[in-house]
N, CA, C and O atoms as a GROMACS GRO file, in nm:
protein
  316
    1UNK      N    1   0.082  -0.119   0.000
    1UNK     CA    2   0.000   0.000   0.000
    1UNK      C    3   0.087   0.126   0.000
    1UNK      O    4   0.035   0.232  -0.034
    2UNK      N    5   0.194   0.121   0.029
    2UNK     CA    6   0.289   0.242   0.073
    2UNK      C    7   0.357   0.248  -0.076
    2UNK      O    8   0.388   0.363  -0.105
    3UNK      N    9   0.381   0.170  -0.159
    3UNK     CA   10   0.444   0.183  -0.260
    3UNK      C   11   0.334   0.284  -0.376
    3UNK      O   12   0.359   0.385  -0.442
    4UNK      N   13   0.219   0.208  -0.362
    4UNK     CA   14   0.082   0.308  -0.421
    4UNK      C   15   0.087   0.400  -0.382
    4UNK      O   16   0.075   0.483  -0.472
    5UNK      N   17   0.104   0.456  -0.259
    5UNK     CA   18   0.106   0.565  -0.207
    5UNK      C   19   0.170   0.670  -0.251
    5UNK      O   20   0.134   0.778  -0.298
    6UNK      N   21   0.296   0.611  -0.224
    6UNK     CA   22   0.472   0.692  -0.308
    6UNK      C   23   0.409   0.739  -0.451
    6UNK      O   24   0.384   0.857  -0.475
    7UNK      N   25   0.390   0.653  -0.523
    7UNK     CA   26   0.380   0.705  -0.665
    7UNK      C   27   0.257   0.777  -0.694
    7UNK      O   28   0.249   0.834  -0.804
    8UNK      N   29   0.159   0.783  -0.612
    8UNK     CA   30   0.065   0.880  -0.637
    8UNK      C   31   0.068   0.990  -0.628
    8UNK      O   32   0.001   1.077  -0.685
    9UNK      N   33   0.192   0.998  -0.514
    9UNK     CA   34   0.229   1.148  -0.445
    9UNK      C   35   0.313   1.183  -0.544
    9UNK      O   36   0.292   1.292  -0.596
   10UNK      N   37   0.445   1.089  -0.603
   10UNK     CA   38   0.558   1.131  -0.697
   10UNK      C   39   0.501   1.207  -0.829
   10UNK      O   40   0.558   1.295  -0.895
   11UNK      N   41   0.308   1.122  -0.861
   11UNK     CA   42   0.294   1.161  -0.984
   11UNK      C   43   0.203   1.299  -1.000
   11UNK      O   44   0.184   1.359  -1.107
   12UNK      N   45   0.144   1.341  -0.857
   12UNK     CA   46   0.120   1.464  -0.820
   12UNK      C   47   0.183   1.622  -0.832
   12UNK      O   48   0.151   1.727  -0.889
   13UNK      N   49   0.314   1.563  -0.723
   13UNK     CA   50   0.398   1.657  -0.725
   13UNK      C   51   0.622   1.558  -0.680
   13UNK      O   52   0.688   1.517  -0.585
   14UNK      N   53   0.630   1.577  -0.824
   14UNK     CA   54   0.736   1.487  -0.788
   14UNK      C   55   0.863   1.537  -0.764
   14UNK      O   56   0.887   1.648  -0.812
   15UNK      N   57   0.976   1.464  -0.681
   15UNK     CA   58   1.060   1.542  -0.662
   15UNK      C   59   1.106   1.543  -0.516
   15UNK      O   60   1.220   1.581  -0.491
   16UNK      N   61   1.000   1.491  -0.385
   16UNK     CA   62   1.002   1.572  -0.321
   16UNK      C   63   1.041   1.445  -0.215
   16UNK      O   64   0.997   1.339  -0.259
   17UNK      N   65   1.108   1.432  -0.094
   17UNK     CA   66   1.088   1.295  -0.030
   17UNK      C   67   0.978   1.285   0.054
   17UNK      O   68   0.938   1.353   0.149
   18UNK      N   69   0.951   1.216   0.016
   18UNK     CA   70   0.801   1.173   0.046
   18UNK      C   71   0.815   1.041   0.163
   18UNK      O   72   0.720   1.008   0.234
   19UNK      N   73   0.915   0.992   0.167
   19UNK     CA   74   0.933   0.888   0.231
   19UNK      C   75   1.009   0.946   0.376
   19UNK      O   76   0.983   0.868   0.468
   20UNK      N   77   1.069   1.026   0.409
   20UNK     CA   78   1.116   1.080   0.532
   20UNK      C   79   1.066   1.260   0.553
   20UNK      O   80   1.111   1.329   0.644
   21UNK      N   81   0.973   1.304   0.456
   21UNK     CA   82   0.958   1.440   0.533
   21UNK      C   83   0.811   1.440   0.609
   21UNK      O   84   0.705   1.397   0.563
   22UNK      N   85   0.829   1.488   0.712
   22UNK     CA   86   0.696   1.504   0.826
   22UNK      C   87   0.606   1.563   0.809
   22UNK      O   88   0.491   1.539   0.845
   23UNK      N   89   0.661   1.680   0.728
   23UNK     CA   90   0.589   1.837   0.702
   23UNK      C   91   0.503   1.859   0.559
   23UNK      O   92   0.457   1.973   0.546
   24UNK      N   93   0.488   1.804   0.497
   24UNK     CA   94   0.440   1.788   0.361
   24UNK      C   95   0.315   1.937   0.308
   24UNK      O   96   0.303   1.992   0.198
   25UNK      N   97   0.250   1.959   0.423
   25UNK     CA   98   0.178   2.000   0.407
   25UNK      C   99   0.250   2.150   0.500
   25UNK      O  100   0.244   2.252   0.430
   26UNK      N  101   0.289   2.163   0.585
   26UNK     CA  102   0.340   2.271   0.647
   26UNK      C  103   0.427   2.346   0.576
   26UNK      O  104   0.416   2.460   0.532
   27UNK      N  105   0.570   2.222   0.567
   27UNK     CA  106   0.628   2.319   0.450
   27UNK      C  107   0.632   2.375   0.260
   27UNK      O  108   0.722   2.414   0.186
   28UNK      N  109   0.451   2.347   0.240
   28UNK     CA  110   0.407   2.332   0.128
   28UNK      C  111   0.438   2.257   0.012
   28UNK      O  112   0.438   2.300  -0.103
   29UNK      N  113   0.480   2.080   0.068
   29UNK     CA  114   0.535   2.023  -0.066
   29UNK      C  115   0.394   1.955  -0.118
   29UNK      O  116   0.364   1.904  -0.225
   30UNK      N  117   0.333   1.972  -0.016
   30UNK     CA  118   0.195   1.970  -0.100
   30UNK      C  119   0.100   2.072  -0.057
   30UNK      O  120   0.082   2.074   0.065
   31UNK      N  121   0.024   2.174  -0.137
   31UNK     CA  122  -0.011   2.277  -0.135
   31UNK      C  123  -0.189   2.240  -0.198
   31UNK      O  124  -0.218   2.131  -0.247
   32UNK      N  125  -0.292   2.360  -0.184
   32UNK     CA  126  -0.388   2.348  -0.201
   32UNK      C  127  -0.438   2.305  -0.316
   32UNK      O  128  -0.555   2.268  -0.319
   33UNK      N  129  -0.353   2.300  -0.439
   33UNK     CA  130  -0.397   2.253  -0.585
   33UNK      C  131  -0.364   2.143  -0.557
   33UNK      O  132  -0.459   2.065  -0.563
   34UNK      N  133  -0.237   2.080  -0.517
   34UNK     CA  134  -0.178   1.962  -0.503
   34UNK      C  135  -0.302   1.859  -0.438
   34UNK      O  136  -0.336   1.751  -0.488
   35UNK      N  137  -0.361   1.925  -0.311
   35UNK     CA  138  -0.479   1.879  -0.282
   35UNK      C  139  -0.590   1.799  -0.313
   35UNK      O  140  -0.650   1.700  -0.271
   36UNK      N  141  -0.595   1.898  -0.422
   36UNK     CA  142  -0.714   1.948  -0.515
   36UNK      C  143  -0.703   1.774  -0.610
   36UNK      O  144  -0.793   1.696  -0.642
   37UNK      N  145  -0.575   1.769  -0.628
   37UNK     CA  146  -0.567   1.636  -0.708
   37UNK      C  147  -0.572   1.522  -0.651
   37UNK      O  148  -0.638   1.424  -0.686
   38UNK      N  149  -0.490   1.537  -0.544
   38UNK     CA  150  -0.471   1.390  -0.440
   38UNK      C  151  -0.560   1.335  -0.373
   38UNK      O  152  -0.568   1.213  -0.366
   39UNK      N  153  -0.636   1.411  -0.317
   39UNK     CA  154  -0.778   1.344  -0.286
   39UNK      C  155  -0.851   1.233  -0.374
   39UNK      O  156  -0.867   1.117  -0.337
   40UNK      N  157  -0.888   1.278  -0.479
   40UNK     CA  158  -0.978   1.213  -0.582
   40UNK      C  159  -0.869   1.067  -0.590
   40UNK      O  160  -0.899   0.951  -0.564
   41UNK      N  161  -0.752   1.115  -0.630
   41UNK     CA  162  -0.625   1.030  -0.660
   41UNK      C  163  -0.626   0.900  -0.562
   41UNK      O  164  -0.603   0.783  -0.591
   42UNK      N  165  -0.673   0.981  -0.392
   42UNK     CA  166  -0.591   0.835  -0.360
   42UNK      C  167  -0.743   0.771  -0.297
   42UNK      O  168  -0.739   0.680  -0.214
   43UNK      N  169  -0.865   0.823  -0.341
   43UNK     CA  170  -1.042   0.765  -0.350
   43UNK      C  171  -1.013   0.635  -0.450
   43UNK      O  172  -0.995   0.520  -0.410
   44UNK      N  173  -1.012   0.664  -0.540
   44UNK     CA  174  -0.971   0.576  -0.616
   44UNK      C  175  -0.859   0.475  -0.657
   44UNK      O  176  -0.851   0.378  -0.731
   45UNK      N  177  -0.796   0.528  -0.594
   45UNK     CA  178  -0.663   0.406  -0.605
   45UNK      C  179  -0.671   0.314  -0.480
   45UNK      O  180  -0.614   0.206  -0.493
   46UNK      N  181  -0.730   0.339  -0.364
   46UNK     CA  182  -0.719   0.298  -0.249
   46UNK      C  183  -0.937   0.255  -0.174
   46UNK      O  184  -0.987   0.215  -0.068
   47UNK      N  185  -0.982   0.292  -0.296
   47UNK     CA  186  -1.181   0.271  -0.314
   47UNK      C  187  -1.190   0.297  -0.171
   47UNK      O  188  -1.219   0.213  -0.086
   48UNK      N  189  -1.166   0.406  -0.154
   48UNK     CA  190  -1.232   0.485  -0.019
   48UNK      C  191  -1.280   0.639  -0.029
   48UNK      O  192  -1.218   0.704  -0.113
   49UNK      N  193  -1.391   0.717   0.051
   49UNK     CA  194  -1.471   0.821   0.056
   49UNK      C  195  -1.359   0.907   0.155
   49UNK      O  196  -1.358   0.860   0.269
   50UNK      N  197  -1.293   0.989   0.142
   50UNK     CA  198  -1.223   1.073   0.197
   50UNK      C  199  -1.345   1.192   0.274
   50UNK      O  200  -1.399   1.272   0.198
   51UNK      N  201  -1.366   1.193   0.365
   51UNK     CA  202  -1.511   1.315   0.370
   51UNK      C  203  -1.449   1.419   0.438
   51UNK      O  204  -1.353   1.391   0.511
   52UNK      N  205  -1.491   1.555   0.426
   52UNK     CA  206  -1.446   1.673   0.375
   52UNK      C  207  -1.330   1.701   0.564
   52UNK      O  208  -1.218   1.748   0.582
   53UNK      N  209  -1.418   1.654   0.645
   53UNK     CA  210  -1.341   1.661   0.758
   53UNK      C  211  -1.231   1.615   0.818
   53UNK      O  212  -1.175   1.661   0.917
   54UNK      N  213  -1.196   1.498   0.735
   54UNK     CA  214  -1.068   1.483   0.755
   54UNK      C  215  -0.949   1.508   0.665
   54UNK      O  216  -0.847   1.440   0.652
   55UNK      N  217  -0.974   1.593   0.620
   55UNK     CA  218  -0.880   1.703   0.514
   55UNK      C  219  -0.842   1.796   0.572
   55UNK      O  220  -0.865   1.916   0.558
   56UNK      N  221  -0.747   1.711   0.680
   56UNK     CA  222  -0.686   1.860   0.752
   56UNK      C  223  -0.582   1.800   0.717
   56UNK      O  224  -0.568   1.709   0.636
   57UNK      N  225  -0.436   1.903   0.842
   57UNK     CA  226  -0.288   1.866   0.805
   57UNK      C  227  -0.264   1.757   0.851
   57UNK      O  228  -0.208   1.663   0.795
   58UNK      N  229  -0.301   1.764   0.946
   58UNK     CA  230  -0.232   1.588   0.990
   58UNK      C  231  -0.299   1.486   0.962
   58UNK      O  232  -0.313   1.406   1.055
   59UNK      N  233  -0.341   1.465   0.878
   59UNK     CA  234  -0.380   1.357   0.792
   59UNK      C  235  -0.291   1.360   0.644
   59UNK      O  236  -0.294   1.284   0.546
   60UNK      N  237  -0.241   1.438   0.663
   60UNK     CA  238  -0.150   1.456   0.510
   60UNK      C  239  -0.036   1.505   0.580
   60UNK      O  240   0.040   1.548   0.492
   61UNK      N  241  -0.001   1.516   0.655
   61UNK     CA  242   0.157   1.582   0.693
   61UNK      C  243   0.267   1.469   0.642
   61UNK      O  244   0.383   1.510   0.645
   62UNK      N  245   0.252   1.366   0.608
   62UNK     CA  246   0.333   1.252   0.608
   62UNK      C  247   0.269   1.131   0.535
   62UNK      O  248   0.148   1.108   0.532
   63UNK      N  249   0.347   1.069   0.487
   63UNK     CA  250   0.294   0.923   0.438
   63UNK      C  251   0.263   0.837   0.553
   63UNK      O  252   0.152   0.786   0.557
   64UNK      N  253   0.354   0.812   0.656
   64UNK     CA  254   0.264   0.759   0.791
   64UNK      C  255   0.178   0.763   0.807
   64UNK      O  256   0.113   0.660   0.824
   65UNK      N  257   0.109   0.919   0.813
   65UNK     CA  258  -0.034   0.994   0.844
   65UNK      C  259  -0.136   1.015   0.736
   65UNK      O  260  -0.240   1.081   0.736
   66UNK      N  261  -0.068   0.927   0.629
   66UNK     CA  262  -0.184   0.960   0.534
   66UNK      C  263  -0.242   0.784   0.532
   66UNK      O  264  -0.361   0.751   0.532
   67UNK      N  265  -0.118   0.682   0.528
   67UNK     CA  266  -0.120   0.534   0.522
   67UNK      C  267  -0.272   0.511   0.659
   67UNK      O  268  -0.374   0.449   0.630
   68UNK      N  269  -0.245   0.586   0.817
   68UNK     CA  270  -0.316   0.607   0.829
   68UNK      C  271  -0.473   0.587   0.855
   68UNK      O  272  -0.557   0.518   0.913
   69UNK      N  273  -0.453   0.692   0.773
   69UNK     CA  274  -0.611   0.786   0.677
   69UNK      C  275  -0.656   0.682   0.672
   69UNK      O  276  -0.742   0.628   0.741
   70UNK      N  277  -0.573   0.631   0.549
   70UNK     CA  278  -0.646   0.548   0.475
   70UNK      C  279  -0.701   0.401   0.510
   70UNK      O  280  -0.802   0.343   0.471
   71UNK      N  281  -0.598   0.360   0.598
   71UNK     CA  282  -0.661   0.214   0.644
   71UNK      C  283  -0.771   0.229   0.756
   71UNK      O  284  -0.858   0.143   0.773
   72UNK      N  285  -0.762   0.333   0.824
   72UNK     CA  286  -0.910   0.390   0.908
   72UNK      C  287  -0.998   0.406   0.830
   72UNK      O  288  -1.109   0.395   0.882
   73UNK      N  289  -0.998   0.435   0.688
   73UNK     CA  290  -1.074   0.476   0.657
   73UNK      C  291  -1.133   0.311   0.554
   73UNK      O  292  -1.252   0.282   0.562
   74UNK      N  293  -1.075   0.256   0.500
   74UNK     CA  294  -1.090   0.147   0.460
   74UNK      C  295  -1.199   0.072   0.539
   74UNK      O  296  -1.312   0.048   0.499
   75UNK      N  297  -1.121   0.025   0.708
   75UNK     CA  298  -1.189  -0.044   0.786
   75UNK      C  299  -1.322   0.004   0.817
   75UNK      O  300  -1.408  -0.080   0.847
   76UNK      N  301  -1.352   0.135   0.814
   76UNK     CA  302  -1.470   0.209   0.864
   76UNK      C  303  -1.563   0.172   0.761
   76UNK      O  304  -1.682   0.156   0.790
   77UNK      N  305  -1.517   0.156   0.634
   77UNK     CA  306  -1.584   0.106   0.542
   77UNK      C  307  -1.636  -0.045   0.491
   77UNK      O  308  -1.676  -0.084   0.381
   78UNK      N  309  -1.614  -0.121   0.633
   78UNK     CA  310  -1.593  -0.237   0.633
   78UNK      C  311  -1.680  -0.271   0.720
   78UNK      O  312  -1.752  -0.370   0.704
   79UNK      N  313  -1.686  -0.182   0.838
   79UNK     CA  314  -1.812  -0.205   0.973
   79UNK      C  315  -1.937  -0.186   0.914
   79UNK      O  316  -2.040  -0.195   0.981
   0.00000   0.00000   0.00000
């Protein structure tokens, strides 16, 4: 799942380490357009409903915190 992850982010906004920075969202390596894409991006790559409230920073500050997201959000979709 983390490898999906990597390349969704690389094919977003590439360039950036994605695999050791914390701040992603603080120090704008992903920014509000970047957003704008990755959401939908990782609904579909990962068949989960992202809902509007957990689109804050720390849910995206990191691939940790987004891996996450997403498996909370998976399982929730499972109960």
């Amino acid at each position: 799942m983390k490898e999906q992850l990597l390349e969704v982010l690389e094919d977003i906004n590439p360039g950036v380490d994605y695999e050791n920075c914390t701040t992603l969202i603080t120090d704008r390596h992903i920014d509000s357009l970047s957003m704008v894409a990755l959401v939908p991006e990782l609904e579909d790559t990962f068949d989960i409903e992202i809902p509007p409230v957990e689109i804050v920073a720390e849910n995206f500050n990191s691939v940790d915190a987004m891996l996450s997201l997403i498996e909370r959000l998976q399982e929730e979709d499972l109960d």
